[in-house]
N, C-alpha and C positions, 0 to 999 in steps of 0.2 A: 678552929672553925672560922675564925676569922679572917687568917692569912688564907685559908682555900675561896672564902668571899670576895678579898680581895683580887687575889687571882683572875677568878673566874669574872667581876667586873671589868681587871686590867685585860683581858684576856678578850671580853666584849667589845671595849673598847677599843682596839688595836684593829680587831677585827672589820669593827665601824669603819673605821679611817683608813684602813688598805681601800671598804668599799666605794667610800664616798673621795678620797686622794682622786683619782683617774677623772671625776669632775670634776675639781681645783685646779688639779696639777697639770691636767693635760689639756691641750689647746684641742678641743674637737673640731672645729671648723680646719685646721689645719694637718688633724689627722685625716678628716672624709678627705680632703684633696691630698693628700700621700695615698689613703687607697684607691680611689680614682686613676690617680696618675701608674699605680703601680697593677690594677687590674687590666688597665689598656696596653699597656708594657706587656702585661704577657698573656694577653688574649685578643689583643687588637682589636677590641670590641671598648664601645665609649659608655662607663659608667655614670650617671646623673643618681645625686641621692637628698633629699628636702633635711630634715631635722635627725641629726643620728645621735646616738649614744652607746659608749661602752665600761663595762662592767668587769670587775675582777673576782667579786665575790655574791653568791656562795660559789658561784663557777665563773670564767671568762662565757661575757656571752656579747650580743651586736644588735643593736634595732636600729632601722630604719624608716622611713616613710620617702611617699611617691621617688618610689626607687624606676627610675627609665634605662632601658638598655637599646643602643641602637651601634649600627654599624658605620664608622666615620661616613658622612655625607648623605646618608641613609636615612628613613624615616624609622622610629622606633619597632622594636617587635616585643619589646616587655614593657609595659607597664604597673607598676603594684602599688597597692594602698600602704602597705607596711609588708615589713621584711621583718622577722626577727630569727635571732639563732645562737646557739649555744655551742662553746668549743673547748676541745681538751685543750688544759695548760701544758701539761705533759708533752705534747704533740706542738704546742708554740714553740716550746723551748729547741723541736728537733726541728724548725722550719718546715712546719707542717701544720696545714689546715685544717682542722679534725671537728667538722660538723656534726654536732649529737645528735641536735633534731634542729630542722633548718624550715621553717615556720613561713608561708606565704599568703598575704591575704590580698583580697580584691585584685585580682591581676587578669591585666587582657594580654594573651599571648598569639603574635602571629606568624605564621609559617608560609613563607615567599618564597617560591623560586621563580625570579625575576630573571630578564633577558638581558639584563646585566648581573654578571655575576655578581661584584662586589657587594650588592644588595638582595644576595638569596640566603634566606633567614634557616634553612632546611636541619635544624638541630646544631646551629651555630657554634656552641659552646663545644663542638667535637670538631670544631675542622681546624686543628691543631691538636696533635698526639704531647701527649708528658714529655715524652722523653724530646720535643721538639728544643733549640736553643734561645731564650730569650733576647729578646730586642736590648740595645745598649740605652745607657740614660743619655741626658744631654750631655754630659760633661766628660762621656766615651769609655763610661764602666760601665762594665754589664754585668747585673745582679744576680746570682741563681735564681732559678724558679724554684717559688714553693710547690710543695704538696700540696692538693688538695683534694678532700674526701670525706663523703655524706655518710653519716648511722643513721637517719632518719629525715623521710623531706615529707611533710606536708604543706595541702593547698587545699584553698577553701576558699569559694566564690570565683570563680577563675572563668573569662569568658574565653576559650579554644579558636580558631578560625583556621582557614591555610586557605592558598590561591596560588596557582599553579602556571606561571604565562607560557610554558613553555610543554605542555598538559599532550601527551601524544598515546592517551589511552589507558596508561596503565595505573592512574590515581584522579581521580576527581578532581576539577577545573577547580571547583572551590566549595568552600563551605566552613558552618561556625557550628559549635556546640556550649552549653553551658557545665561546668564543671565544677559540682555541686562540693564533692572532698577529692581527695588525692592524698592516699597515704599511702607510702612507701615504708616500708622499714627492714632494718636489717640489711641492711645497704651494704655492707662489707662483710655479710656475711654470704658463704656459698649457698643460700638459698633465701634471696628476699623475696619477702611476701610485698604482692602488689594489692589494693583495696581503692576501686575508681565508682565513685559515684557520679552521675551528670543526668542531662535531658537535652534532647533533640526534638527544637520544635513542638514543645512542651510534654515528647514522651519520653518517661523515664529511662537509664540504662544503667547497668551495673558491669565491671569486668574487677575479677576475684581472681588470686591465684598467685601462685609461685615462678620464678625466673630463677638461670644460674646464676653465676656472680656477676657483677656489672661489670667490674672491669676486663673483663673479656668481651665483652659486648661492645664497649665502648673505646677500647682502645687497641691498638692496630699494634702493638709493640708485648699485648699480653701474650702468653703461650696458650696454646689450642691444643690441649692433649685430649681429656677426659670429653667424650660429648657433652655439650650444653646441655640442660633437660629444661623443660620450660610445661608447664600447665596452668591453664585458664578457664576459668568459669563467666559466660557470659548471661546476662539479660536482657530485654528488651520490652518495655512497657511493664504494666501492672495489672496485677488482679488473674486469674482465670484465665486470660488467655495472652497470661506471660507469655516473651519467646526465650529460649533457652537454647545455649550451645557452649559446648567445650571446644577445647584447642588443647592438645595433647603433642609431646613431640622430643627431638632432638638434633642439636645442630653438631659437626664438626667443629666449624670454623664459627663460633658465634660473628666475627667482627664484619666477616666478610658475605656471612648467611649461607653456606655453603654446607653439602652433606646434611641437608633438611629431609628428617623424614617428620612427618606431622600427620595427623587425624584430625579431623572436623565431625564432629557429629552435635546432632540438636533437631529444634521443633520448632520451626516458625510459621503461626497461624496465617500471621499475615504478614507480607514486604513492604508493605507500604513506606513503613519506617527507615528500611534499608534503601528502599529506591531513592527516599529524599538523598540519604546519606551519597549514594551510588548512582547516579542517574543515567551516565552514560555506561554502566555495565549492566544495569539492570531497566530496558526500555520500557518494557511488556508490563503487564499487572500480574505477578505472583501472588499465590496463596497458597498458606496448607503446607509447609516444606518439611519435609522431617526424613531423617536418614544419616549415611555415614559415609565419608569419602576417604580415603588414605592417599597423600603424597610425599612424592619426594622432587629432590630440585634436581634440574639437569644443570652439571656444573661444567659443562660444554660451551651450555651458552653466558657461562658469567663474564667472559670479555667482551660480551659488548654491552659496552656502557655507553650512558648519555652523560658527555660532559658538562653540555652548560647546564650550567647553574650549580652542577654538582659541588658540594665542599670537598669529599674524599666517599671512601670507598664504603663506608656503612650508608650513607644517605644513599647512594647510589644505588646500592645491590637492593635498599627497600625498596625503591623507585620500580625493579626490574624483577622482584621474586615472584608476585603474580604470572608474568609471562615465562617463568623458567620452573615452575610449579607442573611436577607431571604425573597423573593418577594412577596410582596402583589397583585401588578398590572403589567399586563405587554401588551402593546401595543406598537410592534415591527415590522417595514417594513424593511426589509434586501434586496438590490438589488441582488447584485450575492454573491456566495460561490464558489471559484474555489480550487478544491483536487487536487495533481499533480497523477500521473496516474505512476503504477506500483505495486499497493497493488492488491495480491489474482490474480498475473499472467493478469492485466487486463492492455491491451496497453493502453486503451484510458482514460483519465482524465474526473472525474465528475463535470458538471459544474452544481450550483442549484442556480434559481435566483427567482424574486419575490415573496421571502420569506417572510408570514406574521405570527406575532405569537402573539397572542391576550388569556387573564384570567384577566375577570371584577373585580376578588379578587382572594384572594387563596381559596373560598371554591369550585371557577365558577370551566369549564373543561378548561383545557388547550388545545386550538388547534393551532395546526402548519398547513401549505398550502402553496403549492408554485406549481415550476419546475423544474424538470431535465433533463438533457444531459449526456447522457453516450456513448461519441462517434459517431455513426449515429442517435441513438436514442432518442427519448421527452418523457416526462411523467410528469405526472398530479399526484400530492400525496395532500391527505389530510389527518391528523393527530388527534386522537383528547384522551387527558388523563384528568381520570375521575376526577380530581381536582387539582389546580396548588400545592398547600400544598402537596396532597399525592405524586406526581410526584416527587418533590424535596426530601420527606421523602425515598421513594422508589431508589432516585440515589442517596445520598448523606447522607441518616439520619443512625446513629450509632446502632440501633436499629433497628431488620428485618422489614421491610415492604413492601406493594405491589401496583402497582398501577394497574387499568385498563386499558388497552392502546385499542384504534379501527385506523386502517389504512388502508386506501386505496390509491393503487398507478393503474393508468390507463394511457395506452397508447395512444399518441395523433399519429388518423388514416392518412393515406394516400394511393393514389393509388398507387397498385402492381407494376405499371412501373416501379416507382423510385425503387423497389427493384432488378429490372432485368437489367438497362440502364449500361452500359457499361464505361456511360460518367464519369469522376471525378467530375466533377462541381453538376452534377446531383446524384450521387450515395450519398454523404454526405446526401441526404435529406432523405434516408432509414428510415421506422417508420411500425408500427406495425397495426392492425384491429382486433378493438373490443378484446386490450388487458386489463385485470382486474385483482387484486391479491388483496386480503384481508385478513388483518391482524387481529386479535382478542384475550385476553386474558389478563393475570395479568404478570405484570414485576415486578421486584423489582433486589436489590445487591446480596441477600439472592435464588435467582433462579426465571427463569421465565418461565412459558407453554403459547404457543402462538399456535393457530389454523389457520392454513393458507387455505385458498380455492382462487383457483382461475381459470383462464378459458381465452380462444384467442380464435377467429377464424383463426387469422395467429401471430404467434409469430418465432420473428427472435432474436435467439441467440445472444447474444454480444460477444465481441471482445476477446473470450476467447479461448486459444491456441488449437485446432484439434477439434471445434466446433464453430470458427468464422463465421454467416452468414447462419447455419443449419435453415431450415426450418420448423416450428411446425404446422402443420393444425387440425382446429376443438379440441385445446387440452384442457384438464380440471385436476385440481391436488385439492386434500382435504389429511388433513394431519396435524401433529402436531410438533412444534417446541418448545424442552425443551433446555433450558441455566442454566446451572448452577450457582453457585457462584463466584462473581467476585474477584477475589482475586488480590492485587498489583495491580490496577490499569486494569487488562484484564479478560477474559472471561474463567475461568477454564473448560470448558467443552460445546460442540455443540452437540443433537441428533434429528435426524428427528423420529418421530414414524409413524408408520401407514400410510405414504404417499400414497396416490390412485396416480394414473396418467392415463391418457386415451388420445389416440390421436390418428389418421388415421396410424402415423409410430409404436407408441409403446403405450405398457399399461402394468399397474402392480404394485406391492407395495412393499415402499422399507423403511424398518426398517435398522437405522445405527448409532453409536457414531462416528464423525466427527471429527478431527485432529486439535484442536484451538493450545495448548499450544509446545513448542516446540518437546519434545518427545513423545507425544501423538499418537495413533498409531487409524487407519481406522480399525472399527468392524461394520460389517452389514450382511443383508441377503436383498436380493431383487428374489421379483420371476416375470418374465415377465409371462404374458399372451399372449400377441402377441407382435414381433416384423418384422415390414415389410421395410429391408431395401432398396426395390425398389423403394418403397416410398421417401425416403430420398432425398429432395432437397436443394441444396448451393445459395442461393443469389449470384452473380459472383463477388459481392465484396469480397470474401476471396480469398486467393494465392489454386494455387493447394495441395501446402503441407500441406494448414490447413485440406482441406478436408478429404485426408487419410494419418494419420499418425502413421506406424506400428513401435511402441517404440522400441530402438534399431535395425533399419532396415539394419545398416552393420554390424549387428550381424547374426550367425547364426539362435538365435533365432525368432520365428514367434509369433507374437503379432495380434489380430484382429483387426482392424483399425474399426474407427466409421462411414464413409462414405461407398458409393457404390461404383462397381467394375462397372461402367459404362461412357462410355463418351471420351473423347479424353483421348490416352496413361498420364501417368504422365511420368515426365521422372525423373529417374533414378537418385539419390543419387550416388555423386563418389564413386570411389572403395573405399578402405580404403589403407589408406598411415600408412607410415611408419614413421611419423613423433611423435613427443613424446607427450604421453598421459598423462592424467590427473592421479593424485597419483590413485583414486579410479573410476573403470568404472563405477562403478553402482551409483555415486553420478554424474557422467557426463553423465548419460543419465536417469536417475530418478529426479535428484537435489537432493532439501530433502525429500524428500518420501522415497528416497532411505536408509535412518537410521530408520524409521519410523515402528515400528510393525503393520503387517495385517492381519485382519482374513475377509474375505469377499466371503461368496456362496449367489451363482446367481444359481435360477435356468428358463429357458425359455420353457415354452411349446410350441409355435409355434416360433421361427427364422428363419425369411426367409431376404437373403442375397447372393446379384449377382447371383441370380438365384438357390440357393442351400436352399432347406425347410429344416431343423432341425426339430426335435420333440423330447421334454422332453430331452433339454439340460442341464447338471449338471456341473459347477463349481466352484474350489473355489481356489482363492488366499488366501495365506497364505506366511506371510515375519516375519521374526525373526532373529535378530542380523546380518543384514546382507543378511541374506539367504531368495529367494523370489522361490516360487513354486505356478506354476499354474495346476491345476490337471483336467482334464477331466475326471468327477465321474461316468458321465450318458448321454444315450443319442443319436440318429440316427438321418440319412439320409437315405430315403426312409428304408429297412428295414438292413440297413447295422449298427450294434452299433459300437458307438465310445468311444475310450478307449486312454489314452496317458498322460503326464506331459510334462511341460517344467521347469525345476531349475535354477537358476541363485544364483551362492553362493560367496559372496566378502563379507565374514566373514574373511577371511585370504589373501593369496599371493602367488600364482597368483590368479587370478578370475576364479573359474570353471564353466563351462557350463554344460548340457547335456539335452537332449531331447529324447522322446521314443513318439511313435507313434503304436497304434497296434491296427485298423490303428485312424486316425484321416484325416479328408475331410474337407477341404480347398478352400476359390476361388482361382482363377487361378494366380489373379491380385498379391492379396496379396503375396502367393509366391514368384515370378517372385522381389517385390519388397523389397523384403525380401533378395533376391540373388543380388539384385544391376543388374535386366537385366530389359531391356523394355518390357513393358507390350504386349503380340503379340498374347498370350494362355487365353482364356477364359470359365470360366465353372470349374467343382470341380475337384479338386485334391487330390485325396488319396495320405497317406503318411504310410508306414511302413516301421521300421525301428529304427534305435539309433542310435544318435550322440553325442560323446562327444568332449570338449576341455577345455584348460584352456591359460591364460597370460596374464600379462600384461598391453597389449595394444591392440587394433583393429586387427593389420595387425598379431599379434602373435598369437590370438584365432584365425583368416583364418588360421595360417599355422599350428597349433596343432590339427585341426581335424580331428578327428578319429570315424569311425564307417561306418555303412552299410545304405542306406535310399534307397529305392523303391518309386519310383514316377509314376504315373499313373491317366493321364484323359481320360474319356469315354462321350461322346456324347456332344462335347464341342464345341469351337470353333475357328479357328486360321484366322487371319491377310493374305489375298494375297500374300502381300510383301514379307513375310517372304519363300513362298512353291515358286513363281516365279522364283530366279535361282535354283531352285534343279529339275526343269520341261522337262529344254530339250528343244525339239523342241516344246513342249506346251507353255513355255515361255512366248511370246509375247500374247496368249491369257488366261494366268491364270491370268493375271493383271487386265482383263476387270473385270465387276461388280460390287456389292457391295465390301465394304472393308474387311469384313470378310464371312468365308463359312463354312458350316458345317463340324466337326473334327470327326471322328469316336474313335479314339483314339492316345492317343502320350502317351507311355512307356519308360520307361529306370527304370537300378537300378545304383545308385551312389557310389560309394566308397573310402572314405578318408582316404588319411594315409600319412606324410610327406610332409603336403602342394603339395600335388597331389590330383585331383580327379580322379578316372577312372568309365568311363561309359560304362555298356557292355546292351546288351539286349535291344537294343533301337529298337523303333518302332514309324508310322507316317501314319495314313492311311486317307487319303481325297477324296474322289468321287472314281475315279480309278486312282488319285496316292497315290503310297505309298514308307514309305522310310524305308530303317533300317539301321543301323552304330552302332558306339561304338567309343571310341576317349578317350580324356585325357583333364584336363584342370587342369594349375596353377594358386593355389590360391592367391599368392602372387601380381600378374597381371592380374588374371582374362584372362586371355590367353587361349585358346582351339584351339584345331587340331580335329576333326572327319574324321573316314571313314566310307562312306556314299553311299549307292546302292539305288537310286531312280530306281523306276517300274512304266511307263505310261503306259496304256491300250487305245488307242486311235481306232474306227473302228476296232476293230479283232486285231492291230498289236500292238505289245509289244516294249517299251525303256526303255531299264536298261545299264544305263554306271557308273564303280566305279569311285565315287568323295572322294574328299581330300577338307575338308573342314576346314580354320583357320580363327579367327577373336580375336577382344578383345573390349569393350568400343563398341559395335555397329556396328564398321566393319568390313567386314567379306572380303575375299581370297576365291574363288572356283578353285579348279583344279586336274589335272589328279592326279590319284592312284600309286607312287613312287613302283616300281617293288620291292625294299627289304622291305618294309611294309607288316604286315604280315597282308595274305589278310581275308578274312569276311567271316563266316563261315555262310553262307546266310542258308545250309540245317537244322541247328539247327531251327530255323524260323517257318519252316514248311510247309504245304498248310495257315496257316492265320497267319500271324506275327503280328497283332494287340493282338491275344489270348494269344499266346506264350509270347510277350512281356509282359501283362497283368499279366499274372499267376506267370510267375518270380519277376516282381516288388511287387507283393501284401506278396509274399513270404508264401501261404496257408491260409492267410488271406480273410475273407467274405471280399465283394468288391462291390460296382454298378454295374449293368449288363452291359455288353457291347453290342450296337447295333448290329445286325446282317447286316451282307458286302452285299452291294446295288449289284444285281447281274444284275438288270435288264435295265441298259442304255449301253450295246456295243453294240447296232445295228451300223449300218451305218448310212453313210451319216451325214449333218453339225449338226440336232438335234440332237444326236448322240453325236458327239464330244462338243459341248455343254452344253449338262449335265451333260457329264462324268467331264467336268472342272467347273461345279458348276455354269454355267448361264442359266437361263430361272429357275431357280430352285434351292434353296439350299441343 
């Protein structure tokens, strides 16, 4: 009993002293620098290690602290708080590194691929194969390389990062994650288990599961026989509305990523998390994803590789497996898609949701189907391309191809009220009746013809600037839509051919090449057949300025607005100020159209608009460097032809103007809004005449105006309010009745020169009153002074008193005729001063006829006085 005491003390003690020898006996400070010097030998990577120790028993094992690894010349990509590890003896003695479990705590690890190579961190520790030849020592021996090889690696507290300078799509610019554990184990066996905890931006993640053997994975030199098999379990956040997905699969070629066939399937409520991670492949707001996709790789495209920065051939091919990734199956449910809102001038944001996209294989069709929101409105699309293969070939294959694409988008109905309620709550619910559009044809990179027909019984316009809420009844459109080729990434060229259109307000067809690319210029021809703009109704959800808006309207120039001259006054755009203008006017009231070359004739056979029929209207815009002209080629009002241009040229400094008229017929409205005055005059307006100017700024083109312009409307209509003080003693009963009375005419001609206008030859004739004057107005203020000789004919007895008439912005000053003002040459006039007035303004110009003077209401008595002021009868 004693001698086995013995023993088993001597036996202790031996034990002791093998452990604790390797601290006596061996110099550690000059073993860390033998492994240093011999890790960089044969991995050309520079090892730094703080306080180390090694052990012999119960097993050979290694610890470290602030262990750094970086690449000569390089800045660090490991850094670690402690290192420790445990290694077979057995495997010493064979020159062989044999890691049991390789232990890593606090370590921030980063992944570069820098634009210099020698500092791209991209899985470092591989870009030298085993079987590569060791570096010589100083003294010109050159040592074998050890083995080396992991049973087990964990990591615990580890901050992740990567950054990418060389980032051409197919991997994330950059980004960090925290790495809560990392266990690996079974490292050398054909199926180690993986076990990844972390969080991203404080949300949890988990990846669970099995790989093949590593050294197939990681080295270029192992055999590739048996498929690799790889499956993962993934998570993403906590609680209830965990996200979840598998990765299922096998490779050929683990080293090279080749012969991938893989399934994705899961359920992610929300992307937010993924977006962070992904930001350039995921732009849009997803939600709701869940479904199943199957791929395999096209190993066609595995030679093209991106060398810089690459180490070798496994970083590389992960770099490029995304783009060489091609679907066999795909059964996809996407909750919502939300665009933010401001592409193509369009306020409202597109929301699309119950998104389903389903191809049994890639030979089946690929069909998409869901919903859309586009502001007030819903729609129903369903999609369908003639094979998921071609589809993918056709958007993404190297080589021209086309797919067949069928679309249908239909809008979901509802009753007309919600189009007309007032209410906000109620208005948002706006939607469409028995709308349909149908897409058809081949697409591809290489160009696409697409046939579009489609048809409403009521379609309402979207949220698009000066046709927000337009009204379309009974409309039908057939027609063709050719895409060019995509080049960079966007659409080198948009044209519509052949488009029919037919609807109660307009019809006709419109051939045009469309403005995608940035200097791309608007080329078409469109001919109406009829255009009825009485017709023309607003849903009362748009503002009044969307309805009519005459481009550049505190310009002198006159632009046709797209709405009706109908309905409650609009009011009135401020003057123009004096305040400082943008470098270029015509980009501050075009945008970019404004750079944009144009060639665009219109021609109309019937246009009818606030009450004015057109026949065989001819025009054509035309813009070049700068310079826009719109030309009146062809074309009447009843049988009066119209003839005229307007120019706008910010080719150079100041900005010129000018317009010619000889004549051109106008509604009342537009005018009136055109001058920056309230709308009061209704019905058409001849204009003969030239105007020019140049400068600037706004308030400098009002004061550089120069030229002559005749104005003259005949059988129109004027505002009460407006003839009420100029009545007299009629006064208090020219207010009664409707709001407006019949105009027989209102004349003047205008004359500009030094931000003055002067008006002579003016004329005003309504039932049996009438007025005529001449006056002045400053452009700079929009300020006028008239003097003014109203004539009542009331029962047999005549009232004419000289007035003095000032106002600006709307209101207006009446009062007596200033004795040194020089007075009104009332005989010029004539016996009809509506003629006179007329004949001056048109300036020998054919014209509208003008009514002939109601002669027959001055009898007496109250019917009598009555009609003379436009009640019982307009």
């Amino acid at each position: 009993m004693k001698k086995l005491a013995v023993i088993l003390i001597g036996l202790v003690v031996v034990l002791t002293g093998i452990s604790l020898a390797p601290q006596f006996l061996i110099d550690q400070d000059h073993l860390r620098q033998r492994v240093m010097v011999a890790f960089q030998r044969q991995t050309g990577l520079e090892l730094k290690m703080g306080e180390t120790s090694f052990q012999l028993l119960p097993w050979p094992s290694f610890q470290a602290t602030n262990v750094v690894l970086t690449r000569p010349g390089c800045t660090p990509f490991v850094a670690a708080r402690s290192v420790h590890a445990d290694m077979s003896l057995l495997a010493i003695l064979n020159r062989e590194i044999s890691f049991q479990e390789f232990t890593v705590k606090g370590a921030g690890i980063m992944l570069h691929r820098a634009s210099e190579k020698n500092c791209s961190t991209w899985l470092p520790m591989l870009s030298q194969d085993r079987g590569a030849v060791a570096l010589p020592d100083h003294d010109g021996t050159v040592s074998p390389r050890w083995k080396v090889s992991f049973g087990g690696l964990h990591l615990t507290d580890a901050e992740l990062s990567w950054q990418d300078d060389l980032s051409d799509g197919h991997v994330p610019a950059g980004g960090h994650l925290h790495i809560i554990s990392l266990d690996m184990a079974g490292m050398r066996s054909a199926s180690p288990w993986v076990d990844l905890q972390g969080t991203h931006e404080h949300t949890p993640f988990t990846l669970r599961g099995r790989v093949g053997p590593l050294s197939r994975l990681v080295s270029a030199s192992a055999e590739q026989k048996d498929p690799w098999a790889f499956s993962l379990g993934m998570t993403l956040g906590a609680g209830e509305h965990q996200d979840h997905a598998t990765l299922d699969g096998t490779m050929r070629d683990a080293h090279h990523l080749r012969g991938v066939n893989v399934t994705l399937s899961g359920r992610w409520s929300s992307l937010q998390g993924m977006r962070h991670l992904f930001p350039h492949a995921l732009p849009a707001d997803l939600g709701q994803l869940e479904g199943t996709i199957r791929f395999h790789s096209d190993d066609d495209m595995s030679g093209v590789a991106a060398t810089n920065g690459a180490d070798m051939a496994l970083t590389d091919a992960l770099l490029h497996l995304p783009g060489r990734l091609v679907p066999d199956q795909i059964h996809v449910h996407l909750g919502s898609v939300s665009l933010p809102a401001g592409a193509w001038h369009v306020a409202a944001p597109l929301q699309l949701s119950d998104i389903q996209i389903d191809a049994d294989s890639a030979q089946a069709p690929l069909v998409l189907q869901g919903q859309a929101v586009w502001g007030r409105y819903a729609w129903l699309f369903h999609g369908e391309a003639e094979s998921l293969q071609q589809a993918r070939a056709a958007a993404f294959g190297s080589t021209p191809a086309s797919v067949g694409l069928k679309l249908n988008v239909r809008g979901q109905d509802k009753t007309l009220s919600s189009l007309f309620n007032r209410n906000d709550a109620v208005r948002t619910d706006a939607r469409q009746d028995n709308v349909s559009f149908d897409l058809q044809g081949q697409a591809g990179r290489q160009g696409s013809t697409l046939t579009l027909v489609g048809q409403a019984a009521l379609l309402q316009l979207p949220d698009i600037r000066g046709l927000s809420g337009l009204l379309v009844h009974d409309g039908h459109v057939k027609g063709q839509l050719v895409m060019g080729p995509v080049k960079d990434g966007s659409l080198s060229s948009l044209s519509v051919r052949d488009m029919e259109f037919e609807s109660q307000e307009a019809g006709g067809i419109l051939s045009a090449d469309l403005p995608v690319q940035p200097e791309a210029g608007l080329t078409g021809k469109i001919h109406l057949t009829h255009v009825d703009g009485d017709r023309f109704t607003y849903a009362p959800i748009m503002t009044p300025a969307d309805a009519v808006v005459p481009a550049g309207s505190s310009s002198p120039a006159v632009t046709a607005p797209a709405g009706p001259d109908k309905g409650t006054p609009q009011k009135p755009e401020a003057a123009p100020s004096a305040g400082k203008a943008p470098e270029n006017l015509l980009v501050q009231w075009f945008g970019s159209m404004a750079n944009r070359p144009f060639d665009v004739d219109m021609m109309a056979d019937r246009f009818h608009v606030a009450g004015i029929a057109y026949q065989g209207l001819h025009l054509h815009l035309l813009g070049l460097e700068g310079r826009l002209s719109l030309s009146v080629l062809g074309g009447s009002v009843q049988d009066v032809p119209l003839s005229g241009e307007v120019v706008l040229d910010g080719s150079g400094d100041p900005v010129r103007m000018g317009m010619k008229a000889s004549p051109l017929i106008l509604p009342a409205g537009w005018v009136q809004m055109a001058l920056n005055q309230p709308v009061t005059f209704e019905g058409p307006v001849q204009l003969d005449g030239a105007l020019g100017t140049e400068g600037t700024q706004q308030a400098a083109l009002w004061q550089a105006l120069d030229g002559q312009m005749g104005l003259s409307l005949v059988d129109g209509r004027v505002h009460r309010d407006v003839l009420a003080p100029l009545a007299g003693p009629a006064a208090s009963l020219l207010k009664m009745g409707a709001g407006t009375m019949g105009l027989r005419c209102f004349a003047g001609t205008a004359k500009f020169d030094h931000g003055q206008a002067q008006f002579s030859d003016m004329a005003l004739e309504v039932k049996h009153l009438s007025v005529i004057g001449q006056g002045t107005m400053k452009l700079d203020d929009m300020s006028y002074t008239l003097q003014l000789m109203p004539h009542v004919t009331l029962v047999g007895a005549d009232f004419a008193t000289p007035l003095t008439l000032s106002g600006q912005n709307g209101t207006f000053h009446i009062g007596t005729q200033d004795r040194d003002q020089t007075p009104l040459n009332t005989a010029s006039f004539g016996n009809d001063a509506c003629a006179y007035a007329v004949q001056q303004a048109r300036a020998g110009q054919k014209g509208l006829a003008l009514p002939a003077r109601d002669e027959g209401h001055s009898g007496g008595g109250a019917g009598g006085i009555l009609r003379a002021l436009g009640l019982g009868g307009n």
